[in-house]
Every structure is written in structure tokens, then in C-alpha cells.
N, CA, C and O atoms as a MOPAC input file, in Angstrom:
PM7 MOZYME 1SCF
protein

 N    283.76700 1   197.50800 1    66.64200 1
 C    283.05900 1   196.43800 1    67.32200 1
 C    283.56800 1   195.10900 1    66.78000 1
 O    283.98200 1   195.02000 1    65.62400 1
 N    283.53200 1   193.91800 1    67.74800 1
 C    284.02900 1   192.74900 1    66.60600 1
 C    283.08200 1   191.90200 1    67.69200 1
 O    282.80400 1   191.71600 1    68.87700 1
 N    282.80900 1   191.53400 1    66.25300 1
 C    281.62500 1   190.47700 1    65.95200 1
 C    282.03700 1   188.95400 1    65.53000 1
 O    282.88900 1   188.76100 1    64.66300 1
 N    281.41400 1   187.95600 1    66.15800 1
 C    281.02100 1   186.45000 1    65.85900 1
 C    279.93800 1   186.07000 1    65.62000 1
 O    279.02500 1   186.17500 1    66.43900 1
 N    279.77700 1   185.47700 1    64.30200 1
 C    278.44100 1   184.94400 1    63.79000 1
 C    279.18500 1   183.48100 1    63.65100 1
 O    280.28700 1   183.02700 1    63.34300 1
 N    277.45300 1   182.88500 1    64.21000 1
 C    278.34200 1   181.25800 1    63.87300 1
 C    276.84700 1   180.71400 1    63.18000 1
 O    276.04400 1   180.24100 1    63.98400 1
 N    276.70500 1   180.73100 1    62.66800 1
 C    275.47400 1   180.30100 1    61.41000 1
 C    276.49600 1   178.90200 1    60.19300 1
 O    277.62500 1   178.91600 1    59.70200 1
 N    275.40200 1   177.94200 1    60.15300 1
 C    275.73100 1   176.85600 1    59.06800 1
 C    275.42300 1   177.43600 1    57.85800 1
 O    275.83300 1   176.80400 1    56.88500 1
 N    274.67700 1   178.69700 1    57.57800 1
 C    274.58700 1   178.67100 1    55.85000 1
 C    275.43700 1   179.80400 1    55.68300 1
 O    275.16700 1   180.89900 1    56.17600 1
 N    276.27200 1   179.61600 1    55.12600 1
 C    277.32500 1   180.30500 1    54.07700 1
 C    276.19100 1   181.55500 1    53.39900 1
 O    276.57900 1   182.68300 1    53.70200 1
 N    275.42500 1   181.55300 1    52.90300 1
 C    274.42000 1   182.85000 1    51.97700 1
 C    274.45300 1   183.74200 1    53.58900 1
 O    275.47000 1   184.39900 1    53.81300 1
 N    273.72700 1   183.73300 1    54.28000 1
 C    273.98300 1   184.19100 1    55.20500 1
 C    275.16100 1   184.78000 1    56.03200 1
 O    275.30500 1   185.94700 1    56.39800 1
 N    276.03500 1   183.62600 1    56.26000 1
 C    277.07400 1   184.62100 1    56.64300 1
 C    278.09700 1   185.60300 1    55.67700 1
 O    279.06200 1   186.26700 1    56.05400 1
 N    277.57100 1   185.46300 1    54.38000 1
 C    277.60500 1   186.41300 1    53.41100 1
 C    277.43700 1   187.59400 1    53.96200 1
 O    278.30200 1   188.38700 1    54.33700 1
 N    276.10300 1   187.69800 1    54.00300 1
 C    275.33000 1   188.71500 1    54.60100 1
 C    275.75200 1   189.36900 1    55.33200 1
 O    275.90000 1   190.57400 1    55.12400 1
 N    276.03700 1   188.85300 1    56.28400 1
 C    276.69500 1   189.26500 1    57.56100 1
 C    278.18500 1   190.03600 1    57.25900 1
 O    278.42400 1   191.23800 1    57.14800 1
 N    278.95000 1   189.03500 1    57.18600 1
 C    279.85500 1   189.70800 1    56.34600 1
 C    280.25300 1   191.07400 1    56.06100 1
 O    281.15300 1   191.72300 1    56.59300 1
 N    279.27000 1   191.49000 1    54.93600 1
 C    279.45300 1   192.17500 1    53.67100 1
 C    278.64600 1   193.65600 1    54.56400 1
 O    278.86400 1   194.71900 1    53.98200 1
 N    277.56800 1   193.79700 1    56.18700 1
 C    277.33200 1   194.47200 1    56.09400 1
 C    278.32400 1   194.77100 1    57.34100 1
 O    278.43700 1   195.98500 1    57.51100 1
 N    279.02500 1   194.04400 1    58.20000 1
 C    279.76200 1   194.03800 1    59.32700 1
 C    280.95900 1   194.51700 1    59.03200 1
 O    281.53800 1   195.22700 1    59.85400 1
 N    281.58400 1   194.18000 1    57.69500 1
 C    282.53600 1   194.74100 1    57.39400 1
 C    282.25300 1   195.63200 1    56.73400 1
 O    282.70000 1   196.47200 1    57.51500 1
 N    281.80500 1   196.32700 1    55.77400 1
 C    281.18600 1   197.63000 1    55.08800 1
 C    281.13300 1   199.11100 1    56.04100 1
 O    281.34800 1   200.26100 1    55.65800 1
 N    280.81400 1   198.68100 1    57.22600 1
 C    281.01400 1   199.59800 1    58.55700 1
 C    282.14200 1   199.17600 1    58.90600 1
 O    281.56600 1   198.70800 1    59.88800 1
 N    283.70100 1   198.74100 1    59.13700 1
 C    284.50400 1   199.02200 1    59.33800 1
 C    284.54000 1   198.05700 1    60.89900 1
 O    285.33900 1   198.39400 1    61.77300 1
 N    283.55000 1   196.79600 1    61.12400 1
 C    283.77500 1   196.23100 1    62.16900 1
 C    284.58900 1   194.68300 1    61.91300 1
 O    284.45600 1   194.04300 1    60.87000 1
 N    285.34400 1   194.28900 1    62.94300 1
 C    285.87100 1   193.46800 1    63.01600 1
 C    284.68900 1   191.87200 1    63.01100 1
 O    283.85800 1   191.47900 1    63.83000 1
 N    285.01600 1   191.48900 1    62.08700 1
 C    283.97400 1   190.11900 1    61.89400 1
 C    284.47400 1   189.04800 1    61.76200 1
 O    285.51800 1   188.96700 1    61.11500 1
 N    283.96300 1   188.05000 1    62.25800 1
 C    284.28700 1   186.49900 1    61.87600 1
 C    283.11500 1   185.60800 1    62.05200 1
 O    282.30500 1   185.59900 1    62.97900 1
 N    283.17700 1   184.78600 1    60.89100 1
 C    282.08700 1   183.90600 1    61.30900 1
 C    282.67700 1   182.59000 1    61.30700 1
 O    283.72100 1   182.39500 1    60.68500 1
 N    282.10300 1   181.67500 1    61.94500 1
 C    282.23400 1   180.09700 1    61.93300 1
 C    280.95800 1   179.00700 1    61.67900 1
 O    279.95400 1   179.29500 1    62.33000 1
 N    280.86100 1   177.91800 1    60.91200 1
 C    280.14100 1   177.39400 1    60.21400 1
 C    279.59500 1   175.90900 1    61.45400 1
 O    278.79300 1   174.97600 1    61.40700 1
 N    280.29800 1   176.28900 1    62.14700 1
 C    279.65200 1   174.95100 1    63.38900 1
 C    279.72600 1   175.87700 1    64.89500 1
 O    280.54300 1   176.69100 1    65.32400 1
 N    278.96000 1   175.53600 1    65.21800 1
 C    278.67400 1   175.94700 1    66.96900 1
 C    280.02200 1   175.33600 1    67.81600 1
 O    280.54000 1   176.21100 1    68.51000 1
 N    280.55200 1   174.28300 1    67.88100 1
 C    281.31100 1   173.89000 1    68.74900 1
 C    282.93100 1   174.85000 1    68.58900 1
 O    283.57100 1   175.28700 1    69.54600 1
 N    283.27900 1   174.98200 1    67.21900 1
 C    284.12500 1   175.71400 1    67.24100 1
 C    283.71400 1   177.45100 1    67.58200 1
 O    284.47800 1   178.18600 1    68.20600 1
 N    282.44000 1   177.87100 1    67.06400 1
 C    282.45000 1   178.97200 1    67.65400 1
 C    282.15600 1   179.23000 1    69.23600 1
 O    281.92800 1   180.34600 1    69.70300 1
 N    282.20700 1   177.78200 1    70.13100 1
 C    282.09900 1   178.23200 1    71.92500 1
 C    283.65100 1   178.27200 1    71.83100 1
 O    284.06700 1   178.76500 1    72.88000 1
 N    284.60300 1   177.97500 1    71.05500 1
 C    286.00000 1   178.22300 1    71.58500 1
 C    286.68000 1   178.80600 1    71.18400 1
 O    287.86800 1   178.85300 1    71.50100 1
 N    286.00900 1   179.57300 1    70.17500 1
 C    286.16500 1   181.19400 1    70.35100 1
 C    286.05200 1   181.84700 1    70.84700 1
 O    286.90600 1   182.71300 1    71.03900 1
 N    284.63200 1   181.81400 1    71.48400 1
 C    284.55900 1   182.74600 1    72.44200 1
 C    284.85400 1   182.61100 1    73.60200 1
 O    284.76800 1   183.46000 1    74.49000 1
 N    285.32500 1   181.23400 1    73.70100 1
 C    285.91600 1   181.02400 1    75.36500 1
 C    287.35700 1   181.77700 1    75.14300 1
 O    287.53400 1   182.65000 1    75.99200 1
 N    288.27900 1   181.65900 1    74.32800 1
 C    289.65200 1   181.62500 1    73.75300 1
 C    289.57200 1   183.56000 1    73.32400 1
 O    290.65000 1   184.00000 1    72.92500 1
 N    288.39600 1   184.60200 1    73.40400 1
 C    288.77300 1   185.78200 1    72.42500 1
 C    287.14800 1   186.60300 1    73.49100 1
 O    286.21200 1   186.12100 1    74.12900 1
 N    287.65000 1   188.11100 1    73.11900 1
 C    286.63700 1   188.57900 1    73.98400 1
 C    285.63000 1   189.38000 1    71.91400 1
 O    286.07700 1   189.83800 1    70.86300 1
 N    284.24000 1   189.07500 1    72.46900 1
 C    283.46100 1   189.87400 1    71.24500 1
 C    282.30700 1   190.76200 1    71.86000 1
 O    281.49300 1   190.38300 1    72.70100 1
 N    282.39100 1   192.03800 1    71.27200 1
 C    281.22900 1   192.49600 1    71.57300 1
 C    280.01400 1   192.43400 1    71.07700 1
 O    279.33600 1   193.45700 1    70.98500 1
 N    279.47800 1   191.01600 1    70.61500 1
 C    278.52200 1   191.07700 1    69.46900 1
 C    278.97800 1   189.30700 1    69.46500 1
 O    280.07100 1   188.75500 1    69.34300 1
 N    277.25700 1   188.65100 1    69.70300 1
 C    278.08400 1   187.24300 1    68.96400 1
 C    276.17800 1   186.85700 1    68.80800 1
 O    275.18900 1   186.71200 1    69.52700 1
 N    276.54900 1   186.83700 1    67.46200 1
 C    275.39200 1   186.59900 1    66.57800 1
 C    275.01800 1   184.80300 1    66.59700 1
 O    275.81300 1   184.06900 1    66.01000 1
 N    273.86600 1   184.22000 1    67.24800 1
 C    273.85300 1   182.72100 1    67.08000 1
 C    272.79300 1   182.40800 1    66.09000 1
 O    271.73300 1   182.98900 1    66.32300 1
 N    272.80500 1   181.46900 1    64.81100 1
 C    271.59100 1   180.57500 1    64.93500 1
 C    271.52500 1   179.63400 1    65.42900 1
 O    272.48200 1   178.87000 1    65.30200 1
 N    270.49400 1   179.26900 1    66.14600 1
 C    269.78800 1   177.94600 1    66.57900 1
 C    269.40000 1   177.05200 1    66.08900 1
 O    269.04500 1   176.28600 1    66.98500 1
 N    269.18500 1   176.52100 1    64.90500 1
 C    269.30700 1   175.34100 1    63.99300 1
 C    270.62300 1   174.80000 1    63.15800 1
 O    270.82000 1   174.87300 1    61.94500 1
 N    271.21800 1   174.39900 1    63.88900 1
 C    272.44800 1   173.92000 1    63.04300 1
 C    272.97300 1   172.56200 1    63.40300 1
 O    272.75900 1   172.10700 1    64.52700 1
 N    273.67800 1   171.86600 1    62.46600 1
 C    273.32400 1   169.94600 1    62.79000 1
 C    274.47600 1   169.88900 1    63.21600 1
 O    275.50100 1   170.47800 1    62.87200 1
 N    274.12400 1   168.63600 1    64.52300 1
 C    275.25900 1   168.12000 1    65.27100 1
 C    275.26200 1   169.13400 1    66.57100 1
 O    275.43900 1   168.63000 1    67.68000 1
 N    275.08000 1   170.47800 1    66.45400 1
 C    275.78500 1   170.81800 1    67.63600 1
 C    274.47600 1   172.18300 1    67.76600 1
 O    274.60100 1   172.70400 1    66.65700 1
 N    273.68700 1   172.74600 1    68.28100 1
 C    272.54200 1   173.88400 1    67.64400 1
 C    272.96000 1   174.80700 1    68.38800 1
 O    274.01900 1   174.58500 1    68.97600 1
 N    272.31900 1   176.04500 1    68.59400 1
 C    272.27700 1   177.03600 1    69.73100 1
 C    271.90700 1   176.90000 1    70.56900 1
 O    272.24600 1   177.68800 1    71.45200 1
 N    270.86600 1   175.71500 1    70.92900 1
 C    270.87800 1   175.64800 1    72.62000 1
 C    271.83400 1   175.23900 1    73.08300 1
 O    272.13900 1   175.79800 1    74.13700 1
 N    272.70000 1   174.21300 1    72.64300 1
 C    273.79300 1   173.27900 1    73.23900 1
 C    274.81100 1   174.51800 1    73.19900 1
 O    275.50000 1   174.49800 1    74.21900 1
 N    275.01800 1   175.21100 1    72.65200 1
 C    276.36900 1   176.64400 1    72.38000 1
 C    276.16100 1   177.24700 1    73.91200 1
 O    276.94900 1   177.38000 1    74.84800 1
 N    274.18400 1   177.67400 1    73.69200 1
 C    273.99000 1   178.65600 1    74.98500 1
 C    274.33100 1   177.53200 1    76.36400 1
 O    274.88200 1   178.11200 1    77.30000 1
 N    274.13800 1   176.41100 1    76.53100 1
 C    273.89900 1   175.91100 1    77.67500 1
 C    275.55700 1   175.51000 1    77.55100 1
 O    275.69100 1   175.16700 1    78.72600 1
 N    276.60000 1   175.35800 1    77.09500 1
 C    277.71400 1   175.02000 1    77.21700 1
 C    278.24900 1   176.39000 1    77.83200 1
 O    278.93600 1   176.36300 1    78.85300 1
 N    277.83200 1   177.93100 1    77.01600 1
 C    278.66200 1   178.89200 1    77.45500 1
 C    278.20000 1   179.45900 1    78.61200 1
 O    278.62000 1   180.53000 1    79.04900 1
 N    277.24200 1   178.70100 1    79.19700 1
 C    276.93200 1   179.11700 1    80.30900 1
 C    277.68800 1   178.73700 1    81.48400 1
 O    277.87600 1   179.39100 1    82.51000 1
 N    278.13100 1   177.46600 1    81.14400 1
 C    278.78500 1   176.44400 1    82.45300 1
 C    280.12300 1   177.05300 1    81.85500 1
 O    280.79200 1   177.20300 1    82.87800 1
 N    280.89600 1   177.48700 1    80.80600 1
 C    282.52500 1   178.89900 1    80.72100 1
 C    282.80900 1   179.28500 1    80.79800 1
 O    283.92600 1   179.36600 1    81.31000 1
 N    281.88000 1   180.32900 1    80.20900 1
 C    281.67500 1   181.91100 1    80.16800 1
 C    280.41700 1   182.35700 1    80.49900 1
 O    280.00600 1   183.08100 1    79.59100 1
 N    279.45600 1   182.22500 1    81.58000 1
 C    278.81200 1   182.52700 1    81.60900 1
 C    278.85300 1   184.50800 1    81.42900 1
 O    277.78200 1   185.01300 1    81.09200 1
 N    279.60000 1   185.10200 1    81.57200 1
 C    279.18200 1   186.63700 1    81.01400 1
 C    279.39700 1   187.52900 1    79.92300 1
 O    279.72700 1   188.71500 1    79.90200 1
 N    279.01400 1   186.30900 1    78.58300 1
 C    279.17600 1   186.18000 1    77.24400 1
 C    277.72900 1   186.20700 1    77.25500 1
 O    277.07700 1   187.16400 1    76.83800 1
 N    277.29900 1   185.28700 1    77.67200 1
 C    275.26100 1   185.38400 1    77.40700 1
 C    274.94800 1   186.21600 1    77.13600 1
 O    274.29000 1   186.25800 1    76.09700 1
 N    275.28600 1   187.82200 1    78.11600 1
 C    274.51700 1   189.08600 1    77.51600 1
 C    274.61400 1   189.38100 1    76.54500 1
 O    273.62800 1   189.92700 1    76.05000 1
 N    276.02700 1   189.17700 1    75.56400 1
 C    276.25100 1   189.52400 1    74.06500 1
 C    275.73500 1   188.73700 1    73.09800 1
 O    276.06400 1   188.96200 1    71.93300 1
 N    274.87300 1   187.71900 1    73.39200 1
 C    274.35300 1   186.94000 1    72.32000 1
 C    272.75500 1   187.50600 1    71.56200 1
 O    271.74100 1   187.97300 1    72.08100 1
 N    273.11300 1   187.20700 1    70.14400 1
 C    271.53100 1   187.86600 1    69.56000 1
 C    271.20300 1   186.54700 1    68.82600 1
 O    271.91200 1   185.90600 1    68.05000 1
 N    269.93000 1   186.29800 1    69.27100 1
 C    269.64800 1   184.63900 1    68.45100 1
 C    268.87800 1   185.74100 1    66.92000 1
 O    268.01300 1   186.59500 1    66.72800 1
 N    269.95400 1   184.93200 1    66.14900 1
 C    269.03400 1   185.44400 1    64.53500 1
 C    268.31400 1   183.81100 1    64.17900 1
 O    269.15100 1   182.93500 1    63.96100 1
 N    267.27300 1   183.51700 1    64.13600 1
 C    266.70100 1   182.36900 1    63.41500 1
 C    265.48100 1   182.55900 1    62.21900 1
 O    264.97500 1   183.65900 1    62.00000 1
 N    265.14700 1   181.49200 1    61.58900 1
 C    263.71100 1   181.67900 1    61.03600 1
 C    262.68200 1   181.05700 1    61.80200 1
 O    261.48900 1   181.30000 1    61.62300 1
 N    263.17300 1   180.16900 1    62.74900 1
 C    261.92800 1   180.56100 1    63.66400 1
 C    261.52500 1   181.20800 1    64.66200 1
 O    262.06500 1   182.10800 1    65.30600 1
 N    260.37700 1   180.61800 1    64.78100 1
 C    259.03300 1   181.67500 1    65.32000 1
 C    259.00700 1   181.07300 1    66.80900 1
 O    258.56500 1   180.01900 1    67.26400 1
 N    259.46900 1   181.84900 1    67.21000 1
 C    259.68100 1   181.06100 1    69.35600 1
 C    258.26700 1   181.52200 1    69.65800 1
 O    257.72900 1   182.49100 1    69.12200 1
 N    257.57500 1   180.52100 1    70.81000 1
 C    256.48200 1   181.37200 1    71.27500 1
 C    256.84100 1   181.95700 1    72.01100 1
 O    257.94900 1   182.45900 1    71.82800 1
 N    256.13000 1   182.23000 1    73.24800 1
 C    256.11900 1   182.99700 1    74.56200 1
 C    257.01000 1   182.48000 1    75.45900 1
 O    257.74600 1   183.24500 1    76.08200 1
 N    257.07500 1   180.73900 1    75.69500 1
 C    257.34800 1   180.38100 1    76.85600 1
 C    259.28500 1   179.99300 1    76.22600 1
 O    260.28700 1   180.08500 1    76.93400 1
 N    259.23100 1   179.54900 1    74.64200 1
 C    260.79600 1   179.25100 1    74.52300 1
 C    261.17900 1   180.74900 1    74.09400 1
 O    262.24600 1   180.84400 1    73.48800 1
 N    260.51200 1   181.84900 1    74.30500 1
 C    261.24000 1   183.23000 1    74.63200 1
 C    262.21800 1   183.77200 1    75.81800 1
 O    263.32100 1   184.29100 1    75.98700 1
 N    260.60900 1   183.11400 1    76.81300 1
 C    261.48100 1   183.48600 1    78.14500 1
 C    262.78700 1   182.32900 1    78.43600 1
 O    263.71600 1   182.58200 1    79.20400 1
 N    262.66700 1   181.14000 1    77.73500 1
 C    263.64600 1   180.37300 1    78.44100 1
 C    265.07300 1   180.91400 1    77.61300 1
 O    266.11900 1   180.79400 1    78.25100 1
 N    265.12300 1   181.25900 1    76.79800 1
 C    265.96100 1   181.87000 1    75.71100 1
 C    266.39000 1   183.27600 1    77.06600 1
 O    267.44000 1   182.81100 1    77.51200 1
 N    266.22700 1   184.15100 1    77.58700 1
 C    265.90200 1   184.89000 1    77.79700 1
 C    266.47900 1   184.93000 1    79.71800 1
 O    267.08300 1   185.77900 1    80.37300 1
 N    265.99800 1   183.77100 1    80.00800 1
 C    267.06100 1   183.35100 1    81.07300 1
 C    268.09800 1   182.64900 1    81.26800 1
 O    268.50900 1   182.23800 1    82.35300 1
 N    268.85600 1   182.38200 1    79.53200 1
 C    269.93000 1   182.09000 1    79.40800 1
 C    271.12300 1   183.63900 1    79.59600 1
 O    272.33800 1   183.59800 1    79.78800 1
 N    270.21600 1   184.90300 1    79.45300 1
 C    270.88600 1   186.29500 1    79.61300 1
 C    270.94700 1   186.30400 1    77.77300 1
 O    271.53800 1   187.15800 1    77.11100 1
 N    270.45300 1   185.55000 1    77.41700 1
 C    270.59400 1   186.11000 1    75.80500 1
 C    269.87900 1   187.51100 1    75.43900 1
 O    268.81500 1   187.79100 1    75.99000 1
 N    270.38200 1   188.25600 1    74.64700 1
 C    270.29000 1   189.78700 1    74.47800 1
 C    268.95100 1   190.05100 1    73.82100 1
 O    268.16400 1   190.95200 1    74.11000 1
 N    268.78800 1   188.88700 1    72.65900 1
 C    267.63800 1   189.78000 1    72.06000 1
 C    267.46500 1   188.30600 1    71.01500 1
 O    268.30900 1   187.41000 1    71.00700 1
 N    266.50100 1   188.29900 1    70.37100 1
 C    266.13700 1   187.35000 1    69.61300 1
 C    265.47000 1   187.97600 1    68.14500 1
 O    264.33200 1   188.44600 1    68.16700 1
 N    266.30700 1   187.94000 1    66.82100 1
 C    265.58000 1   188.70800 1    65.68200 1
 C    265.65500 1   187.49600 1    64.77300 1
 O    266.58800 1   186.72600 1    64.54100 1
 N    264.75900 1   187.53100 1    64.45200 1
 C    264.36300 1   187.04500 1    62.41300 1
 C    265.84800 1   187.21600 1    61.51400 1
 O    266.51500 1   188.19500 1    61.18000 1
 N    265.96100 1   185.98800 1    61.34800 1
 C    267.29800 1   185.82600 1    60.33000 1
 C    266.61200 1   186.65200 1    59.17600 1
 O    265.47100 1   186.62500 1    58.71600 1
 N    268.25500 1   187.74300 1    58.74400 1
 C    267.48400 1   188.12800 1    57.32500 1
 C    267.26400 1   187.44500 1    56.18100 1
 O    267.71100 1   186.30600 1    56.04600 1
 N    266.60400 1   188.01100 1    55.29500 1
 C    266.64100 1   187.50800 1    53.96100 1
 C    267.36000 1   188.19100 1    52.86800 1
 O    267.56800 1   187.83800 1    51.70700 1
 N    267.72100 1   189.35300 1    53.58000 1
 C    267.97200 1   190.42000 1    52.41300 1
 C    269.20300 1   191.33400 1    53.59700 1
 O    269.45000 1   191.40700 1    54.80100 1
 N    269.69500 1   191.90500 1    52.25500 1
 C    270.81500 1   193.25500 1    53.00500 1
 C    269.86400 1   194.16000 1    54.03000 1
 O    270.08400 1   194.49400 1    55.19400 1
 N    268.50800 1   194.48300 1    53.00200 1
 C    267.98900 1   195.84500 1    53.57700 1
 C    267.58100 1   194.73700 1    55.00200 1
 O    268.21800 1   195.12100 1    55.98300 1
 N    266.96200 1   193.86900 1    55.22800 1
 C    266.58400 1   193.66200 1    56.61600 1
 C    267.39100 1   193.41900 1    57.17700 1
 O    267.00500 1   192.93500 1    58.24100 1
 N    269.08800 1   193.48900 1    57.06600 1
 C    269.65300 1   193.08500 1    58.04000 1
 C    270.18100 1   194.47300 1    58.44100 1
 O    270.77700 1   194.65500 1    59.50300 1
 N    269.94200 1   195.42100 1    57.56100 1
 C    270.33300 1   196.68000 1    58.14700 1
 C    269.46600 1   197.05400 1    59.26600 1
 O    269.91300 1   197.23700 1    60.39800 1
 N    268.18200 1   197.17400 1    58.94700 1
 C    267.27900 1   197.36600 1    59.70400 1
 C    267.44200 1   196.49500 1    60.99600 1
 O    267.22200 1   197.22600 1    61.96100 1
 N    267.72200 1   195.30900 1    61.36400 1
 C    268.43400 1   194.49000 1    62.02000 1
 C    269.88800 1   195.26300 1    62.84300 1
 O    269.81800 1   195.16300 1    64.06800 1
 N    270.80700 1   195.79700 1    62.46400 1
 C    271.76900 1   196.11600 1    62.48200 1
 C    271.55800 1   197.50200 1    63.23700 1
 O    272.28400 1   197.78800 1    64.18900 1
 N    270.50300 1   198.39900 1    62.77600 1
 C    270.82700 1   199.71200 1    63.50200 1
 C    269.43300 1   199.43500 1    64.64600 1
 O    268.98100 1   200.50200 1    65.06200 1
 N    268.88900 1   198.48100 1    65.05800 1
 C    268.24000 1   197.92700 1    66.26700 1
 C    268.83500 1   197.59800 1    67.52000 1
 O    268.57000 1   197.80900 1    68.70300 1
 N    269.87000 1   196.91900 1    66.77200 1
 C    270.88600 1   196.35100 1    67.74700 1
 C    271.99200 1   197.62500 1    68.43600 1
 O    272.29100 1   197.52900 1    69.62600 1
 N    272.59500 1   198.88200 1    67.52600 1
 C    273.22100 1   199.47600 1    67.93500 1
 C    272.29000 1   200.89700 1    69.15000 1
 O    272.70700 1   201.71100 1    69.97300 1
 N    271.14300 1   200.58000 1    68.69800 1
 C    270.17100 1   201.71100 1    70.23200 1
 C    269.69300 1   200.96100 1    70.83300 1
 O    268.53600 1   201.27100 1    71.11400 1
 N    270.18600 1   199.54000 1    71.42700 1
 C    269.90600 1   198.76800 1    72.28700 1
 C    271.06200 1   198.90600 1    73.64700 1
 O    270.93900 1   198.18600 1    74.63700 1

């Protein structure tokens, strides 16, 4: 599988990392949103991990840019954040075709748990 995570904190894309590659998948992460939409405009991923808080450029502006590109990249997106969406910025999340929305981990073990969610989806 190869994977894009585009998250601003480095501890995190540690994380990511260490469990993406540990299984033998192709990973990359990028530390700003704008370079990771031209990646994925520029490379095909089956897996593209976003957070939504990141300065200068966030995950809405990523989702609403790759929509007007690539719009049939949306389905592969999983918003990992620490926040807490209600109901209504679920569904709008949600009619961007974004895949799924999980709780950034804190730890290896929750991102495993994270990780084998995503693969019986």
C-alpha cells in the first residue's frame, strides 16, 4: 500500500512512519499541505492520511483544492485530528467524499488500533 501523511508535527509523523513502514508499506510524509496536494496531484496513493490544523495552508484548503484536481482522491482521504467535529462539520467533511475521520494518535498502540480499522474498511 503507499501511503501520504501530511501532518505539521514531526512526533507524529514519527508515528506514522515507524508503523507504515514496519508492515512493509510504502510511506511518505510531508510537513505542509500545499506540497502534499502536489503530490498527490503529481503520484497515485492508496491511503492519504490528512490533519486539519496546520498553519498557512490546513485540511480544508488541501480538501477543497483537491477537489477542483483530483477530485477522485477524496475517497482515499482519512482526516486524523485532535479535534472533536460535531455532527454538522462531520457531514460537511463527509461530502467532500472524505473516507473516514479518526482521533490523531497518541501512542503506537492507538495507531494500530487505528491502522487495522482502516484495513476492514
Amino acid at each position: 500500500m503507499k501511503v501520504l501523511h501530511i501532518d505539521d508535527s514531526p512526533e507524529i509523523c514519527g508515528l506514522y512512519a515507524d508503523m507504515f513502514e514496519a508492515d512493509n508499506h510504502t510511506f511518505q510524509s510531508v510537513n505542509d499541505g500545499k506540497q502534499g496536494l502536489k503530490l498527490v496531484t503529481q503520484n497515485n496513493y492508496d491511503l492519504i492520511l490528512l490533519d486539519m490544523c496546520m498553519p498557512r495552508y490546513g485540511g480544508m484548503d488541501f480538501l477543497k483544492d483537491l477537489k477542483q484536481k483530483r477530485p477522485s482522491e477524496l475517497k482515499k482521504v482519512i482526516i486524523t485530528s485532535v479535534l472533536q467535529f460535531n455532527e454538522t462539520q462531520t457531514k460537511e467533511l463527509m461530502k467532500y467524499g472524505v473516507h473516514a475521520i479518526e482521533e490523531k494518535p497518541k501512542d503506537l498502540q492507538q495507531l494500530e488500533r487505528i491502522q487495522k480499522d482502516m484495513w476492514l474498511r
